[in-house]
C-alpha positions as CSV (number, residue, x, y, z in Angstrom):
1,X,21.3,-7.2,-36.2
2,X,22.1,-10.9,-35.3
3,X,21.8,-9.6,-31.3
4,X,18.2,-9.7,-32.2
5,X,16.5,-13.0,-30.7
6,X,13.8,-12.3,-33.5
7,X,16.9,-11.3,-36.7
8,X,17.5,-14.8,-38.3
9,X,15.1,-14.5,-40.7
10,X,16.0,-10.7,-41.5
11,X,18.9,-9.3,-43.7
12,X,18.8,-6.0,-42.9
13,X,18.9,-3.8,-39.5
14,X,16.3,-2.4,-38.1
15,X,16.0,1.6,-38.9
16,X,16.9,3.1,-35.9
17,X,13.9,5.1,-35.5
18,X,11.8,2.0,-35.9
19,X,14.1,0.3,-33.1
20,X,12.9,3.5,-31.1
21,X,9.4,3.2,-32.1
22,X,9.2,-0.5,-31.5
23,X,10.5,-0.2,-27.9
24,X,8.6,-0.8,-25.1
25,X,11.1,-1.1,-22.4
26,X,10.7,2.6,-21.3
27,X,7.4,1.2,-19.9
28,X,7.7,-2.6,-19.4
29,X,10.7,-2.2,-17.6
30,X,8.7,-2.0,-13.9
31,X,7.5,-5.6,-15.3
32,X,11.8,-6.8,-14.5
33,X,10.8,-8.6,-11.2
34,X,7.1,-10.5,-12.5
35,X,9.2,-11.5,-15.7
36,X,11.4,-13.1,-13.4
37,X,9.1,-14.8,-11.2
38,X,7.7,-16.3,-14.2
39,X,11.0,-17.8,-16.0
40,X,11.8,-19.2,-12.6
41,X,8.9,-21.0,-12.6
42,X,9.3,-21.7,-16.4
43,X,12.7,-23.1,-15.2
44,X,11.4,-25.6,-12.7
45,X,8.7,-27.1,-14.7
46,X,11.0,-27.5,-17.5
47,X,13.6,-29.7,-15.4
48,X,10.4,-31.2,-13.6
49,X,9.5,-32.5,-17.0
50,X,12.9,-33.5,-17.9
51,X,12.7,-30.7,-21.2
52,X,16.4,-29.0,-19.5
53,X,18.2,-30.8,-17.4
54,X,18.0,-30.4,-13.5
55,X,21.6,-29.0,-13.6
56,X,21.1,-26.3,-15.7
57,X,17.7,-25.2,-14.0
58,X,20.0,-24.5,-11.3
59,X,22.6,-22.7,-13.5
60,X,19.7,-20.4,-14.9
61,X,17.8,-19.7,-12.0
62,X,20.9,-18.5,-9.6
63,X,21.9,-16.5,-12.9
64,X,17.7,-15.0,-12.7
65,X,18.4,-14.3,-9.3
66,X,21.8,-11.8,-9.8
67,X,19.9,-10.7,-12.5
68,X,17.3,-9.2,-10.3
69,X,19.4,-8.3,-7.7
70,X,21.2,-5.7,-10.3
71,X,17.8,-4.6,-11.5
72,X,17.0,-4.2,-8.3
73,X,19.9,-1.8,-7.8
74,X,19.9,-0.4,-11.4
75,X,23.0,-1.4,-12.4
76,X,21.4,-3.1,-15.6
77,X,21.1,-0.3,-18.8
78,X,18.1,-0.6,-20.7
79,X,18.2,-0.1,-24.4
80,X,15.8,0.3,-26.9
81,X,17.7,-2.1,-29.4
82,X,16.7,-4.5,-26.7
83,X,13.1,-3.9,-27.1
84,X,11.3,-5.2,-24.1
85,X,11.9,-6.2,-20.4
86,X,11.7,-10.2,-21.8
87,X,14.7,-9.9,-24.1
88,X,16.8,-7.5,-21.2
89,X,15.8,-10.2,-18.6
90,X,17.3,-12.8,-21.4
91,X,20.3,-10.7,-22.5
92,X,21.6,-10.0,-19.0
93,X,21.0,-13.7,-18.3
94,X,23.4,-14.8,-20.8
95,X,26.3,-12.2,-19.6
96,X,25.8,-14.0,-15.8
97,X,24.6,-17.7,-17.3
98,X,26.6,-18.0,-20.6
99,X,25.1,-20.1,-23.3
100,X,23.0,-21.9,-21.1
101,X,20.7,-18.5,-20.9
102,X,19.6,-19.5,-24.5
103,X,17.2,-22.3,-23.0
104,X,15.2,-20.1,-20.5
105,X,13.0,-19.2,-24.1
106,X,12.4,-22.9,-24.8
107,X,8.1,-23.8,-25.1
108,X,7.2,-20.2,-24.7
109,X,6.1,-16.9,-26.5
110,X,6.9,-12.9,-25.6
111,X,3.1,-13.3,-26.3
112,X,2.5,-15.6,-23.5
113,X,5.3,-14.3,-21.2
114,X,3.7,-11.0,-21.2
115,X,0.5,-11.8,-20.6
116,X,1.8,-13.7,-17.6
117,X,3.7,-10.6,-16.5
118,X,1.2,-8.3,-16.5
119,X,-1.3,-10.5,-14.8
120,X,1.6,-11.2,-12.1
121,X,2.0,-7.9,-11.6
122,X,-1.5,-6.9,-11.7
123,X,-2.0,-9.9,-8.7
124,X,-0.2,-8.2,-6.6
125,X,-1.3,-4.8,-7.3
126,X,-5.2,-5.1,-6.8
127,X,-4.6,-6.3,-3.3
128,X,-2.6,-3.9,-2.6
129,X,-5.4,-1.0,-3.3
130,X,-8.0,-3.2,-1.9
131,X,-5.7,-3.0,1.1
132,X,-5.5,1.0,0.5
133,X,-9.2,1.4,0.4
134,X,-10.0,-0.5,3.1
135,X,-7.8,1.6,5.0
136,X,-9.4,5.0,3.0
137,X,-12.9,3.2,4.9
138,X,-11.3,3.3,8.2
139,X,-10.4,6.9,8.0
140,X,-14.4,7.5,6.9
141,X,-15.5,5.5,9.7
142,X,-13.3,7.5,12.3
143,X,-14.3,10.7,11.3
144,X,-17.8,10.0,11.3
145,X,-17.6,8.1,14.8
146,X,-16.0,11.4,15.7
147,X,-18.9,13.4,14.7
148,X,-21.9,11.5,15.5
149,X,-23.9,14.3,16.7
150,X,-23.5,16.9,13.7
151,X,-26.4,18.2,11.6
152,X,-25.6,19.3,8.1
153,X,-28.0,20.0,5.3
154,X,-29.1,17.4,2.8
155,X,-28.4,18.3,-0.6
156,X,-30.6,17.5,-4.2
157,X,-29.9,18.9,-7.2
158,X,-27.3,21.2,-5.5
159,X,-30.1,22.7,-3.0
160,X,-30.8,22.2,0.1
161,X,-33.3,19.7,0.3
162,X,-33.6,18.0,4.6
163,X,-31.3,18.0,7.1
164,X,-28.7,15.0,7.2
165,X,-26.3,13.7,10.1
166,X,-22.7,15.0,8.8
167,X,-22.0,11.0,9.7
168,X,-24.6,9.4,7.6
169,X,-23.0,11.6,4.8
170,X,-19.6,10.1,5.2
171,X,-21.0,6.5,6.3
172,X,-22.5,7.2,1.9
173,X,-18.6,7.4,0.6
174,X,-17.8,3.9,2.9
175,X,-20.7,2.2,1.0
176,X,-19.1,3.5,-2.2
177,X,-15.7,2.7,-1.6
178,X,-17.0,-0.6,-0.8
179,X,-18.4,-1.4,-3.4
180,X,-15.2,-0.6,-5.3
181,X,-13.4,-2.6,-2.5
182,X,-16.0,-5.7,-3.7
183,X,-15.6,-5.1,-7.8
184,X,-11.5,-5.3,-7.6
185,X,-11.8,-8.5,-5.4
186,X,-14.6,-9.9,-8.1
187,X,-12.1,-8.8,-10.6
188,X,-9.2,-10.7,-8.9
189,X,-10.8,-14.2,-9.9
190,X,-9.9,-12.8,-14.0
191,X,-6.6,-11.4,-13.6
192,X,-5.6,-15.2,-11.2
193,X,-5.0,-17.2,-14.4
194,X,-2.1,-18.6,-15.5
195,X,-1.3,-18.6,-19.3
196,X,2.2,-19.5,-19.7
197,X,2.4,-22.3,-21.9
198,X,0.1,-20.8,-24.6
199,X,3.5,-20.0,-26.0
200,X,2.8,-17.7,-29.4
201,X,-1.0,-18.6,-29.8
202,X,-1.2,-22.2,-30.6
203,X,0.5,-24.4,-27.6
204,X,4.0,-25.8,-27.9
205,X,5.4,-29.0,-28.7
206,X,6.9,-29.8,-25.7
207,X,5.1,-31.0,-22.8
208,X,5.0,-28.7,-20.5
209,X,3.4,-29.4,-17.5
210,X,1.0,-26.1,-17.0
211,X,-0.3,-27.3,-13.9
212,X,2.6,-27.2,-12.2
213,X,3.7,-23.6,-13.2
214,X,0.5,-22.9,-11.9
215,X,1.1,-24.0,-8.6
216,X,4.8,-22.7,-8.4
217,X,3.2,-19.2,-9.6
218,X,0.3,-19.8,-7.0
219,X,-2.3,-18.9,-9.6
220,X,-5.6,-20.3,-9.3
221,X,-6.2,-22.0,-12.4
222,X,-4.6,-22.5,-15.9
223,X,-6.2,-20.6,-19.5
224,X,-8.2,-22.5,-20.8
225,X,-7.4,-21.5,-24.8
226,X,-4.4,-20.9,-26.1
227,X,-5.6,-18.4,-28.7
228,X,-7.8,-16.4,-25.7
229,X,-4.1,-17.1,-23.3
230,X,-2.5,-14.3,-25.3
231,X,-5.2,-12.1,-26.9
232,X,-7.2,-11.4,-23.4
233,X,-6.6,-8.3,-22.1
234,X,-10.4,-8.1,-20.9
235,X,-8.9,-8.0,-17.0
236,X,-6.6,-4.8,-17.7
237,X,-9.5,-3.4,-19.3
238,X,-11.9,-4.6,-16.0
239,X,-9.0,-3.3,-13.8
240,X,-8.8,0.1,-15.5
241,X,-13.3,0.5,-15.5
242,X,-13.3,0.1,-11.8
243,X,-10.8,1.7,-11.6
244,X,-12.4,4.7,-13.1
245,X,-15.7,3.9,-11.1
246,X,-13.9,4.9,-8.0
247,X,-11.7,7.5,-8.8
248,X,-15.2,9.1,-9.8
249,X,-16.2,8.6,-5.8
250,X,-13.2,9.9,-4.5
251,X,-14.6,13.3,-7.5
252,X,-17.3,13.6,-6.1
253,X,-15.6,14.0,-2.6
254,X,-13.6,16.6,-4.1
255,X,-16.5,18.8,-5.2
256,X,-17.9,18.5,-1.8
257,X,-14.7,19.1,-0.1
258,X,-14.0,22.1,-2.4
259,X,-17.6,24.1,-1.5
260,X,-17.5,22.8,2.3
261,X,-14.3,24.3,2.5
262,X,-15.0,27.3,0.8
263,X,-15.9,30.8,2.6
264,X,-19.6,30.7,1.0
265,X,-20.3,27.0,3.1
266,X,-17.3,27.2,5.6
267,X,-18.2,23.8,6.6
268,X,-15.0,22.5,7.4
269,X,-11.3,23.7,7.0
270,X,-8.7,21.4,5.1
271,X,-5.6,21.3,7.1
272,X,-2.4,23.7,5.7
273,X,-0.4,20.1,5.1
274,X,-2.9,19.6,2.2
275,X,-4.0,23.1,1.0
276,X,-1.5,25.5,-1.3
277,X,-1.3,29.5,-1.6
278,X,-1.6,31.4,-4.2
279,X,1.9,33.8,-6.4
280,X,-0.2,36.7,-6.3
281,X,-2.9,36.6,-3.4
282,X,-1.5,36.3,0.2
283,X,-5.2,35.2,1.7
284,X,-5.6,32.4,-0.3
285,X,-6.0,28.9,0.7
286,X,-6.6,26.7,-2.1
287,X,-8.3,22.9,-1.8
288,X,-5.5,21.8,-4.1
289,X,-5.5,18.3,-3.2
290,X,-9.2,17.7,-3.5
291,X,-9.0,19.7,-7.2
292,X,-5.6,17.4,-8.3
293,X,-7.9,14.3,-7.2
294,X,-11.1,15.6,-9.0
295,X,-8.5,16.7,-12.4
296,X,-6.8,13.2,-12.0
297,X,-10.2,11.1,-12.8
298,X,-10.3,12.8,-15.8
299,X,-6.9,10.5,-17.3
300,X,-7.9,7.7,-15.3
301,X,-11.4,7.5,-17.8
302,X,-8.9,8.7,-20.5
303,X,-7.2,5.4,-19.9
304,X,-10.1,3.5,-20.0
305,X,-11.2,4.7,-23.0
306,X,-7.5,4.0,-23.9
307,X,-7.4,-0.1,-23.4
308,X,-11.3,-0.5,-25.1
309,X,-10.0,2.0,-28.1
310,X,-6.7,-0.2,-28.6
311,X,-8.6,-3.5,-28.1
312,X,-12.0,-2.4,-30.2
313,X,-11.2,-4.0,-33.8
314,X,-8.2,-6.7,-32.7
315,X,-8.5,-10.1,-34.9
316,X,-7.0,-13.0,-32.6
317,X,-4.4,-13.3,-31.5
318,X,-1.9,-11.1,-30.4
319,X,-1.4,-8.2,-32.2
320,X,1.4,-5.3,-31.7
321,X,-1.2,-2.6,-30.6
322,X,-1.8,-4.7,-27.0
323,X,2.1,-3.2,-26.5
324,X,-0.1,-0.5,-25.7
325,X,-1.9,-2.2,-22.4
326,X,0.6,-1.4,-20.2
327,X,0.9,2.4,-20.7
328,X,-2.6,3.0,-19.3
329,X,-2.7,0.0,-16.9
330,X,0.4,1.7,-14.7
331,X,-0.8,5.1,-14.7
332,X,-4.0,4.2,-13.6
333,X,-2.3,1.5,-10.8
334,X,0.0,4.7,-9.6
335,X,-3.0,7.7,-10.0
336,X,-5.6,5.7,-7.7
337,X,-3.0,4.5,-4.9
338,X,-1.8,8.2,-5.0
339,X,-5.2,9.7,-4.8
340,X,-6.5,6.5,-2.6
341,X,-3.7,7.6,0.2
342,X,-3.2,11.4,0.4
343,X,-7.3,11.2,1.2
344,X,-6.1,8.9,3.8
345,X,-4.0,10.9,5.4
346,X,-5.9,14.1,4.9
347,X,-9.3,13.2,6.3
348,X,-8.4,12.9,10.0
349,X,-6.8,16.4,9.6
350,X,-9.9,18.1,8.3
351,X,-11.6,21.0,10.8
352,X,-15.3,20.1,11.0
353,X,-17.4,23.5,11.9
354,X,-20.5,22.3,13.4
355,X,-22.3,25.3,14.3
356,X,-21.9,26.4,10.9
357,X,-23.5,23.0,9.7
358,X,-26.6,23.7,11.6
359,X,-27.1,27.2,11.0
360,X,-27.3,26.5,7.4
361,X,-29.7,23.9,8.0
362,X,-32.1,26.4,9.9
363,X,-32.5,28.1,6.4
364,X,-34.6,27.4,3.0
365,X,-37.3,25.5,4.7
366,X,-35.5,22.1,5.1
367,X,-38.8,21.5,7.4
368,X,-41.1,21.6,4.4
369,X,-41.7,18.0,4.4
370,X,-41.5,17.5,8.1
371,X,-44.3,19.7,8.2
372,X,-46.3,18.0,5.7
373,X,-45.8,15.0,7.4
374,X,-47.2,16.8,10.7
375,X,-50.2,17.5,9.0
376,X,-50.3,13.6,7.7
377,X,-49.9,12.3,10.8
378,X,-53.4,14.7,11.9
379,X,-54.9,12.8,9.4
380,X,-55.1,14.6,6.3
381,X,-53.6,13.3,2.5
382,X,-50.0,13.5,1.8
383,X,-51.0,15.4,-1.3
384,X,-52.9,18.1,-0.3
385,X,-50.5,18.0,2.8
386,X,-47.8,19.0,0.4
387,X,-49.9,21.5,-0.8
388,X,-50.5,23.1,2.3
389,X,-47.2,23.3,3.6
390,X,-46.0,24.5,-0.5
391,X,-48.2,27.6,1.0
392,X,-46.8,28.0,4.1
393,X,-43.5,28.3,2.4
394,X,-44.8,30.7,-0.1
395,X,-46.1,32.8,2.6
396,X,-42.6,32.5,4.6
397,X,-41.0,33.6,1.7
398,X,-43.1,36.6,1.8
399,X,-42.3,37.3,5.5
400,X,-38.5,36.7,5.0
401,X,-39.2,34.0,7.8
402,X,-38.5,30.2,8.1
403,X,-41.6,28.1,8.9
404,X,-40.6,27.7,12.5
405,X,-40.4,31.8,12.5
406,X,-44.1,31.9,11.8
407,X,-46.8,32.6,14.4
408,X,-49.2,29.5,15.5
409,X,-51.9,32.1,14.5
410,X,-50.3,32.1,11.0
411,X,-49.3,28.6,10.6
412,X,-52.9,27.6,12.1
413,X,-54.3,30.2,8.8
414,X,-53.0,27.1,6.5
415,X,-54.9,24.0,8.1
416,X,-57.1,24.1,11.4
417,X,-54.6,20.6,12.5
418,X,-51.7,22.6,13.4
419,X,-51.5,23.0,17.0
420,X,-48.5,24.2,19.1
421,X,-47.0,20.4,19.2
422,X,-45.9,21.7,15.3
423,X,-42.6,23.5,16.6
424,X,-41.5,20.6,18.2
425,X,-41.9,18.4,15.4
426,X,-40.4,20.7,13.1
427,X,-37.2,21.5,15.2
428,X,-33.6,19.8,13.7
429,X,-32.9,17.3,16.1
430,X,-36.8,15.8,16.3
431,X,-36.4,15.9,12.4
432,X,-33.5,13.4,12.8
433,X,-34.9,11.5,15.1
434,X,-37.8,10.2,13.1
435,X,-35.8,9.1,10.3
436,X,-35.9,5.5,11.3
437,X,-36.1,3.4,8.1
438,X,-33.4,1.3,7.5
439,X,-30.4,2.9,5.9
440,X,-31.6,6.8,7.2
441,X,-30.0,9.2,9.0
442,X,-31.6,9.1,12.5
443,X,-29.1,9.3,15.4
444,X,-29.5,5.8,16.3
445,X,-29.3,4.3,12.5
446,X,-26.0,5.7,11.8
447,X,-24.6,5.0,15.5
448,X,-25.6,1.5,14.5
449,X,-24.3,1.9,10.8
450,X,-20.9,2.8,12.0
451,X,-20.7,0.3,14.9
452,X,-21.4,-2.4,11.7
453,X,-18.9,-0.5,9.9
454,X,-16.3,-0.8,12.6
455,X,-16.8,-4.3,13.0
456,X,-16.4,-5.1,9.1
457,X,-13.4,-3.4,9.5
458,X,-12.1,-5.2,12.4
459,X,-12.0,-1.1,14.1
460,X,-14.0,-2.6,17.7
């Protein structure tokens, strides 16, 4: 009992399924190398400020450093007696550092030393998906550079609705993923403050300079409260909500892949490196990827739903439910750079089938509106334009004929206007042509969209 840094005050062990239960180190343990960075810094404040001498500074942080060496090599058991990755970190010091190893916990908390830890760690993390997903936009903008040219139907409500450039549809993902790309930087500004020296929630005694941890830690400023210092979990709960904002983008990419992909659309084909087969069926070919990546957002909003459960009803300060912060904060960290870079890697490998693409855009009337706009641009009212062409539909549906299958003599039966100009106007590529307002999917809008895009991305 007396190895407990916490036992003075207690006459009795700890039951050893509360010792289990109390753990944490199962999960905190990835924390070893932030927790070290921090008591090194801890360290040279402390002898900056004359609170440990200069001397043993030194002692303790050569001691840190063979500490994480063997950590780094897993040569250092963990136990759950041990509780967290603070008091192994501690523990291990004192078999390297000797007595000495008991001043590393001088002016500080586990409270604020894990809030430091996780926001270390966190750092680090959200650049390197930033960095992941700017690389996911590259592959977007290669593969629709590639495929300028290709017409695929536009989709509402699951239906076809007006024919898109298969680029323009792509160039929609990089605007999402962008925006994801902008909340995690935004989100950076939260998770870059330092709050060791909050200690357990009320400051310390000693003066410790914070300012100078700060810059040793290269955060960008110090807490401001000491109380908020070790309570605030609000950035693992931002992290873990945009998070789950994105992993629904790369979703809805899956649906899409798993229909275009499928024999009914056979849009594309998904390369064998990134499809499965099935025990029992030797013809299949199953978008297993795309499904993992569509089933994996559903933990990632678990999680979310996780850190705001745990965090709903918590009085200040700490509290032994935010323990629970770091369970959901890694496996959301390790599901979206998974799912962030096997879409990576798979989108150049994907088999585009053009003349499939266009063929299904030459069915269900996709140049309804086009030809309601013909009629506008004869001069007659968008709405009984929309009327009039809502007829010629009917009446094509009657024939079993698209409206560009219909006679001039029974397209001119609908409105006097129509002259033979309409099947021009009406064909695919004319239809993509005209859709010049910013942001639409005309040839020469998306040519310029992914010429911005590949300058943004440094790809020229």
């Amino acid at each position: 009992m007396n190895e407990k840094l916490w036992g003075g005050r207690f006459s009795q062990a700890t039951d050893a399924l509360v010792e289990k239960f109390n753990a944490s180190i199962e999960v905190d343990k990835r924390l070893y190398a932030s927790d070290i960075q921090g008591s090194i810094a801890h360290l040279k404040m402390m002898a900056n400020e004359s609170i440990i001498s200069k001397d043993e500074a030194q002692i303790l942080i050569k001691g840190l450093g063979r500490v994480k060496s063997k950590m780094d090599n897993n040569e250092i058991p963990f136990t759950d007696s041990l509780e967290d990755i603070h008091m192994h970190v501690e523990d291990a010091l004192g078999e390297e550092s000797g007595d000495v190893a008991k001043k590393l916990h001088t002016g500080r908390s586990r409270n604020d030393q894990v809030a430091l830890d996780v926001r270390i760690y966190l750092k680090e993390e959200t650049k390197h998906i930033i960095q992941m997903l700017t690389d996911f936009q590259r592959a977007l903008v290669v593969m629709a550079k590639k495929h300028l040219k290709i017409i695929m139907p536009g989709y509402t409500h699951m239906q076809r609705a007006q024919p898109v450039l298969f680029a323009h549809h792509l160039m929609a993902y990089y605007e999402m993923i962008g925006r994801d790309v902008q909340r995690f930087g935004d989100s950076l500004k939260r998770v870059d403050v330092m709050p060791l020296g909050a200690a357990a929630l009320a400051g310390t005694t000693y003066p410790l300079n914070r300012e100078y941890t700060r810059q040793v830690l290269g955060f960008g400023k110090v807490s401001e409260n000491s109380i908020d210092s070790v309570s605030d979990r609000d950035f693992v709960m931002e992290f873990i909500g945009h998070a789950s904002i994105c992993m629904i983008h790369l979703s809805r990419l899956s649906e899409e892949l798993i229909l275009w992909s499928s024999s009914e659309f056979a849009f594309i084909t998904i390369s064998d490196a990134f499809t499965t087969g099935s025990s029992i069926m030797p013809q299949k070919k199953n978008p297993d990827v795309a499904e993992l990546v569509r089933g994996k957002t559903g933990r990632v909003v678990g999680n979310l739903v996780a850190i705001l459960t745990t965090m709903k009803s918590l009085p200040m300060a700490y509290n032994k439910d935010m323990q629970e912060d770091k369970e959901p904060l890694f496996d959301t960290v390790d599901t979206l750079k998974i799912c962030t870079a096997v879409y990576t890697r798979m989108l150049p490998n994907i088999e585009v089938h053009a003349d499939r693409m266009k063929a299904a855009c030459k069915q269900g009337f996709l140049n309804a509106t086009d030809f309601a706009d013909y009629l506008v641009n004869k001069g007659m009212a968008f709405r009984q334009a929309h009327s009039v062409a809502g007829k010629a539909v009917a009446f094509g549906l009657g024939q079993n004929k698209e409206l560009n299958e219909l006679s001039l003599a029974e397209l001119q039966s609908f409105s006097e206007l129509i002259e033979q100009d309409i099947y021009h106007f009406i064909s695919l590529d004319q239809m993509i042509s005209r859709r010049i307002s910013y942001g639409g999917t005309s040839f020469d809008n998306v040519a310029l969209a992914v010429q911005r895009a590949e300058k943004e991305l440094d790809l020229s």
